[in-house]
Every structure is written in C-alpha cells, then in structure tokens.
N, C-alpha and C positions, 0 to 999 in steps of 0.2 A: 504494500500500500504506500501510494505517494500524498503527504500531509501540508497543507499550505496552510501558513498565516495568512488570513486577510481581514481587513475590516469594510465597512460600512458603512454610512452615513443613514444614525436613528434619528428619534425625535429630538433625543435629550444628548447629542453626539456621536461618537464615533462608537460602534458596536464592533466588539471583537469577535471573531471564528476562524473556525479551521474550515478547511475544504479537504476533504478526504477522497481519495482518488483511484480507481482501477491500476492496472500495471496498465493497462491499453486503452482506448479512448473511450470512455463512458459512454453504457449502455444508456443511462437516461440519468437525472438527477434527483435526489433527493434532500427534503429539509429535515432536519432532528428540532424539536424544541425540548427543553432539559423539564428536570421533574422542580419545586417549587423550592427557592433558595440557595437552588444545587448552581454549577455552572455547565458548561457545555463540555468539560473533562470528567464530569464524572463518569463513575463505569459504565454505568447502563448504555447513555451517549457514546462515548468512548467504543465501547466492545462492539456495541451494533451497526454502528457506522465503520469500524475498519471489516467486522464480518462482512458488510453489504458490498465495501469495495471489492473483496473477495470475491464476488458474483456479478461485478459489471457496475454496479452503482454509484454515484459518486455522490455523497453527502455534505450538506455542509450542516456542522452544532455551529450554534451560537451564545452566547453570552446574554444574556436579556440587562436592557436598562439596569444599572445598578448593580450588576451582580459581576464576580468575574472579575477580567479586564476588561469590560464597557465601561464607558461614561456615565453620568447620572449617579443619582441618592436611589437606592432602594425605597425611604419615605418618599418618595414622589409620583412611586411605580405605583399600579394596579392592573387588573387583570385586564383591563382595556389596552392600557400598554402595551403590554403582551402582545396579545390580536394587534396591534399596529407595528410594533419590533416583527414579528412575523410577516407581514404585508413588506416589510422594509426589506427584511432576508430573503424572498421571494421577486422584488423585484432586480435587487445585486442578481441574483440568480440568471434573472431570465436577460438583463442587459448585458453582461457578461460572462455566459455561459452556454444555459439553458432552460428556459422556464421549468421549474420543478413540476415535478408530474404523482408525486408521492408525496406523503408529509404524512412525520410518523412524530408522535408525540409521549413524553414520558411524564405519566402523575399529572402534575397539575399544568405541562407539558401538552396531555393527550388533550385537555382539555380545552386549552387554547387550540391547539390545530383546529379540533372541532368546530370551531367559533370563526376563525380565520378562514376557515375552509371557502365561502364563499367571496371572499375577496382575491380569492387565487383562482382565477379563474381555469387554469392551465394544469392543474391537479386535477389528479383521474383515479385518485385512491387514499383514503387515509386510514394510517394502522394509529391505536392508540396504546399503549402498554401501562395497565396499573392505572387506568384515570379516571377521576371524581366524576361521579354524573353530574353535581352543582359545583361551583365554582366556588361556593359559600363553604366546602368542605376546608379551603385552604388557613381559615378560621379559628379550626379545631387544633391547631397549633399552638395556641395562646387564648381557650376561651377564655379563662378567667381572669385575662387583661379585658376584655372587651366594654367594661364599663369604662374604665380606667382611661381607654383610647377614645371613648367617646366626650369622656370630660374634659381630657386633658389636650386633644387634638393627637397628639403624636407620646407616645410611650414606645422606650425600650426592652424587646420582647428578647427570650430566649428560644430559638425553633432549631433542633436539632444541636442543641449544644452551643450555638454562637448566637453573638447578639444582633438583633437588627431593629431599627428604627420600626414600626407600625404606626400608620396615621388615619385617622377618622377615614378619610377617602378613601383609602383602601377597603376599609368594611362593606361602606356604603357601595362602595362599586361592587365587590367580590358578590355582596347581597341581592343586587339589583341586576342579573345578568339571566337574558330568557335561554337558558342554555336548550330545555326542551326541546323549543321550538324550533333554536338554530339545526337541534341533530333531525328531527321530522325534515327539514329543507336542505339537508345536506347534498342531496342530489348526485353524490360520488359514493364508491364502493368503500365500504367499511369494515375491517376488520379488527378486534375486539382482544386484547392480550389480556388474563388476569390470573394471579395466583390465590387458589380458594384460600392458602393461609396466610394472605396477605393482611399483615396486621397494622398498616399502616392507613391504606385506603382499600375498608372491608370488596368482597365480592357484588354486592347488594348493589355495587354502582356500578359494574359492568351490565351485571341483568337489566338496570334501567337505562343504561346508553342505548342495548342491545332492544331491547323492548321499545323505546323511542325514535328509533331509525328506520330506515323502510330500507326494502331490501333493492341492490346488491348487500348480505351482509351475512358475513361469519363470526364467529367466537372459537378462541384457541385457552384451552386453562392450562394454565403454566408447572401446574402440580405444585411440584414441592416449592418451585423460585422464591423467592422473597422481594419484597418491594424494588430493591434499588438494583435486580439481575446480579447480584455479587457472586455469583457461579459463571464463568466466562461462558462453560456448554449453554444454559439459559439463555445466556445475550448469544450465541451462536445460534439455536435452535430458533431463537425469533426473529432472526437476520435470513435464515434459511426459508422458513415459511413465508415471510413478506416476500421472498422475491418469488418462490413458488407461486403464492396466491397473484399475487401484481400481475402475473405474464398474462391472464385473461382480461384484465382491464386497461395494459399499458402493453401497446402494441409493440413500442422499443423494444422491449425485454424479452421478446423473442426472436432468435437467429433467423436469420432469412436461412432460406433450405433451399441447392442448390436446383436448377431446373435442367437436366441433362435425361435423355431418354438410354443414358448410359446406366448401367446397373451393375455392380458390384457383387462377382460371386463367391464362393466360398476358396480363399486361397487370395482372392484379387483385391486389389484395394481401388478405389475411384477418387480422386480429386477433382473439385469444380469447383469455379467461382460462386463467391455467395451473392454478390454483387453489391454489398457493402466495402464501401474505400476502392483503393486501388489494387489489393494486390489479397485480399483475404479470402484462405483457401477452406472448401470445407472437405475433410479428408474420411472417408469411409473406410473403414481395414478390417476386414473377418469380423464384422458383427460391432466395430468399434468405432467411434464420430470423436474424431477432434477438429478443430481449426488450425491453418497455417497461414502466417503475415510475416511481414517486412514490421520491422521499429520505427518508432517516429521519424528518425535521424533521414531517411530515406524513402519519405510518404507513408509509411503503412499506418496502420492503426496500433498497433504491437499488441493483437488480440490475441497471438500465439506464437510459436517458438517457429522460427526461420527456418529457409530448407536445409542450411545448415546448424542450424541448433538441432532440428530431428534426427539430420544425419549423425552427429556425431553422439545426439540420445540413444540410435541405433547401437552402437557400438558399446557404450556404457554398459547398455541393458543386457546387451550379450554379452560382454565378460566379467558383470558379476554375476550371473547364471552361472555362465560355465564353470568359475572359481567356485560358485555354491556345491554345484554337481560334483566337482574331482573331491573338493572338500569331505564332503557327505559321503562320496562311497570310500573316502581309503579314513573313513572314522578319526577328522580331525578337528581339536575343539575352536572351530573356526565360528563366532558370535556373531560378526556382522561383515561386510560389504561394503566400502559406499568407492566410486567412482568418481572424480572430477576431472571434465574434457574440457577443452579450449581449443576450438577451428582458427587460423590464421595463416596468412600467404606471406613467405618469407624467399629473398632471392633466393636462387640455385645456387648460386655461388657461394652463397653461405654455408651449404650444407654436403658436411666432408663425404658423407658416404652416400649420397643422393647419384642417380646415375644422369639426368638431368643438372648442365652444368649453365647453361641459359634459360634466361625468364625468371618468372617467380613457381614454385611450388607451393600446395598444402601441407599445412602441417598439423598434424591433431598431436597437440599435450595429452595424457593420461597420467591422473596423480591416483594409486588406489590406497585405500586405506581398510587394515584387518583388524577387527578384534576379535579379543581371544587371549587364552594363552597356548598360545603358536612358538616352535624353538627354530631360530633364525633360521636352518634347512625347510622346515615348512613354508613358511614366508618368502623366500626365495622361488622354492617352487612353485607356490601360487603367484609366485609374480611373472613365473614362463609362461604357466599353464594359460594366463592371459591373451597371449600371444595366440592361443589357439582355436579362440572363440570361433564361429563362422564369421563374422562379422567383419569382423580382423583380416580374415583369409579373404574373404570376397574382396575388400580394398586393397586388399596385396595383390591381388590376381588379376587376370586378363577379364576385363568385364565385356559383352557382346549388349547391346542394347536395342533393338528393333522398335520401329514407330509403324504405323500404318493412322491411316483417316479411317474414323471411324465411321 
C-alpha cells in the first residue's frame, strides 16, 4: 500500500488525511469517516483502509474539524460539521482524483456518512460499521454533564479517557438531527456492520438503521469484534466483504473480462487484452485468472506483475519445488524455501563466461534462502539441485516457439 499526506481546505481550515492507495491504479475511491473523538489513524480506519487498498480501492481517512491534525476547537464542532467536513473530503476527492463512489463510516462515523450521503451525489454505496441509529447517542458519553453544559455553555468533558471541550451547540445539534428520515431517502445501497457484543454502541441501533432503510440492503454481525475492530482479521474481514458486496453496485470494481472467441484448454493458457489502460493482460492458465501490466514508469496501470516479473516468478516457483521435492524424499530437515529473482540486461562484455561477447544480455539474480537445521553439504546441494528445476533447463536450452493467426 502507497500512503499520502494530504490536506484540504474545511470550514474551520485546513483538514488533515491520508490517501491510501493500491500498488496499481485505483479501482475506484473510497471515503472513511473515523468513529466519535477518535482520529483518522485509529485502527478500525487504519486496518480497513490499507485492507481495501489491498483489493483495488483507494481511500482516503480524514481528521474531522478539531480532532487530529485538523484545524479548528473540537467546542465549535457538531454533528452538522461533520456532514459538511464530509461534503469537503468528497469534493478534494472528486476534483483531484475521483468522485468517491463508497463511503464507509465508523460509530459515530457510520452515522454521519449516512446523513452526508445525499450530498455526495457520486456515491453508489454506503457501508456503516458499529453506528448509532440517532446521532443523540454520541451524548451518552458524558450524560451526567448535560445539565452542566446547558448552564454553563461549554464544560470540560472526559470521553474515553481524555478531555474535550463540550458546548450547549453540540447537544442541541446532536439532539435535533432527522437521522430517520435521512436513512428512508438514502437512495444508495446499504450495508450494515455490527458486533452483537458491542458494548459501546448496543446492537438495537443496527436493527433500527436496518429497519429504516429501504432496500438495496444487507447486514453482516461481526461476532465476537468489538467496537473499535482491535482484531486486524475483523478490520480485514470487513474490508473483504465491502468490496465483495460493492462489485454489484459499483460497476468499477469489476475486471472487464476479456472478449476473444479464443478458449483456453486444459494444459493451455490464453492471454487477452482487458481493454483497461494500455497494456493490461488478463491471463487464463489450467483453470487459473491472473492479470498482467507494464508499471506506471512506462504507461501501465501496474495492476500486475510484468512479463518479466512472471517470467522470472516462473522460475522461482520451480526451484523451490524442486528443492522441496529432492529435500522430502532423501528425508532432510529442510523448514522453508523462499526465492529472491531480479531480471536485468547487462553488456556482454561484462560477463566473463557469457558466450555472447556483443550487445547486452539477461541476466536473472537468484538469492535462495533455507531453513532448517541443514549441515553445510546439505545446503550446498540444495543449492545445485536448483540448477535442475525445469524451469532452469528450458532457459538454458534451445527454445523453438511457433505463432500461427488464429
């Protein structure tokens, strides 16, 4: 995952976020708002946003008025704010990027997207995770300042262990908000994160999000999670699902499939253009789909590993196999495997035992590494026995290649 600083221009200043990024060009965007207090590093935000880059999405958390490294007094914010810091992060979005098409909200987070929703018009899904059905829930924080805040205008409140300013305005807004009605007119597809032992914000407010929506709309129960995702699997598995569920609402999020009346049979593999970017291959192999691209450096999307990154994955793959193989039958306590290639074209003349004394040649690096407790004549051997992959031997050898039109 690639992580940028950037900021924005909110109401009350400059808002801080990250933008979180695919290895390869963003299947589509996403906005995160944080859960109530918290900022845009906490876990939940954090974990679910680098998982989602993991799958093509690119995110951006943000820092709300007041919180964070934003600008602004937390005493100045309320939930209105929010809904408007959102509209601000979705327009950065869509002027510099690309309009978000997702907006996933945490706690008191889900519940502003919910509320924002309609102001985005370019959103075609919102997931919530862990969020209050009324906005008056964020309250229960500090009830028994609430008279306190009423007489006094602004009192300093304890919410999770640190202290924060709380003002008359913020009650009255969090109080006066028709969240109801905003989730009835939501008008985009909905889905619904909650853990039944969530002892933070009970179950009872999923059922009435859920029960106030019209459908498209699912519910996913988190089991055992707990409010803030502090299990990474958790924030993985609901990073997982959102993009599973998103691919029928958000047309991006799925691969174009190529269109060739070419067929791939058992033994054969097929590559075809997808017809996304310039150079992105979609490759079919005995029952197996990957993608192949060019990196950014040289037009591609870098949505997959080059035809030389494959090729010399080829090779990798075949000689920790084969090391596993000779390993396993002559009964040696050989633990792991691993492979490091590197493709690169180096003069001829460089290279003493090369029979090619003009031009440049390929050259593939191979670094392996064993564990185990292996005695250095083992280790040695398994480092010939390398040599004898097929893999190995086919690039050594006299290769014949035939083309015909299909």
């Amino acid at each position: 995952m690639r992580s940028e600083k950037v900021t924005f221009d909110g109401e009350a200043g400059q808002l801080a976020a990250r933008l979180d990024l695919p290895t390869g060009a963003p299947l589509t965007y996403a906005l995160f708002a944080h859960c109530f207090t918290c900022s845009k590093d906490v876990f939940a935000a954090a974990r679910v946003s680098s998982a989602l880059a993991g799958l093509g999405i690119a995110t951006l958390r943000f820092d709300f008025t007041g919180l964070g490294q934003s600008d602004g007094e937390f005493e100045n914010t309320n939930f209105t704010s929010n809904i408007t810091d959102l509209v601000h992060a979705a327009n950065y979005l869509k002027e510099n990027h690309a309009a978000p098409s997702l907006l996933i909200g945490h706690s008191l987070g889900g519940a502003a997207v919910l509320a924002a929703a309609e102001q985005i018009p370019g959103a075609k899904a919102v997931a919530t995770i862990g969020a209050p059905f009324d906005p008056a829930h964020a309250g229960q924080h500090f009830v028994g300042q609430h008279e306190k805040i009423r007489a006094e205008g602004t009192v300093e409140v304890d919410i999770g262990g640190r202290p924060f300013k709380v003002s008359r305005q913020f009650l009255e807004d969090i109080e006066d908000q028709q969240q109801a009605e905003r989730i009835k007119k939501l008008r985009k597809a909905l889905l619904v994160f909650h853990a039944p032992l969530d002892d933070v914000v009970g179950i009872n407010n999923a059922t009435n999000i859920f029960i106030a929506a019209k459908h498209p709309k699912s519910f996913i129960t988190l089991d055992k999670a707990d409010h803030l995702l502090s299990n990474r699997d958790d924030a993985a598995y609901v990073a997982d699902v959102i993009s599973s569920w998103a691919k029928r609402y958000i047309p991006d999020l799925t691969e174009k499939t190529a269109t060739t009346k070419l067929k791939a049979g058992e033994g054969e593999t097929l590559v075809s253009e997808t017809g996304a970017g310039k150079f992105l291959q979609q490759v079919e192999s005995n029952g197996h789909a990957l993608l192949a691209d060019e990196p950014f450096s040289v037009g591609g999307l870098n949505r997959g590993p080059s035809p030389y990154d494959l090729l010399v994955s080829a090779l990798g793959a075949c000689t920790s196999m084969t090391i596993r193989m000779y390993a396993d039958r002559k009964k040696w306590p050989l633990e792991h495997v691993a492979v490091r290639l590197k493709h690169s074209k180096i003069h001829a003349e460089d290279c003493a035992d090369c029979e090619s004394k003009d031009g440049k040649i390929d050259l593939i690096t191979r670094e392996i590494e064993f564990s185990g407790d292996l005695t250095e004549e083992q280790r040695d051997r398994l480092l010939e026995i390398a040599d004898m992959c097929p893999v190995h031997k086919t690039l050594h050898s006299e290769v014949k290649i035939t083309t015909e039109l299909a």
